[in-house]
C-alpha positions in Angstrom: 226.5 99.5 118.9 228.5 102.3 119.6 228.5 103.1 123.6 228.9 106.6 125.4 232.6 107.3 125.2 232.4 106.3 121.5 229.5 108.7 121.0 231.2 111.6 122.6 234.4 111.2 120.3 232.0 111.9 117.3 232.2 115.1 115.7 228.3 115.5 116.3 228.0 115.4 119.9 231.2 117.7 120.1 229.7 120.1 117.8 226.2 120.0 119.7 228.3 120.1 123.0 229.9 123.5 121.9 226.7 124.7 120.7 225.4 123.9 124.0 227.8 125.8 126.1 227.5 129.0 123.6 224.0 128.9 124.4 224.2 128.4 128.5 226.9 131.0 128.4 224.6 133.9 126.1 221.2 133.2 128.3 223.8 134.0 131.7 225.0 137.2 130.1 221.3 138.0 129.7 220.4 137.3 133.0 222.6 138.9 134.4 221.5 142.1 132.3 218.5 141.6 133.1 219.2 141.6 137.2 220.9 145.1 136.5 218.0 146.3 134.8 215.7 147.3 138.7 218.9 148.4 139.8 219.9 150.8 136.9 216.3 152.2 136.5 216.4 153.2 141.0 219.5 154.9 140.3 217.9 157.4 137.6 218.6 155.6 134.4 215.6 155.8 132.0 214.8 153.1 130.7 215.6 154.2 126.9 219.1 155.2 128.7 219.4 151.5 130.4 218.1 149.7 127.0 221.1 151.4 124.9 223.6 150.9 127.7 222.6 147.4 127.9 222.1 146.9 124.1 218.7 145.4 124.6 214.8 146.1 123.3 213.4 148.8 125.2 210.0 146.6 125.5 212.0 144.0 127.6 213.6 146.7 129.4 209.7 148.3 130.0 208.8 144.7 130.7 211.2 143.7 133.4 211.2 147.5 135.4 206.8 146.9 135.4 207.6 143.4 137.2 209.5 144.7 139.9 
């Protein structure tokens, strides 16, 4: 049996570690556009303006500034 520390030597769980982080690190960059979105839209920014700024769907743009 192979135990923990043998496991994570494997190119498998390095590979689905990386993939991991990748992940973790695109859904912050996200939600963090998605946090600017109120605040871009109550400074004037319409939100086709914000959606191409951000480079993001203009129905999740429409969809977070309704929500707020």
């Amino acid at each position: 049996m192979f135990d923990l520390a043998e496991i994570k030597q494997t190119r498998v769980y390095q590979d689905a570690k990386q993939e991991g982080k990748l992940e973790g690190k695109l859904e912050g960059r996200l939600e963090g556009k998605l946090e600017a979105v109120p605040l871009l839209f109550q400074a004037g920014l319409s939100p086709e303006r914000i959606a191409q700024k951000l480079n993001l769907d203009l129905g999740l743009i429409e969809k977070v500034i309704s929500s707020h």
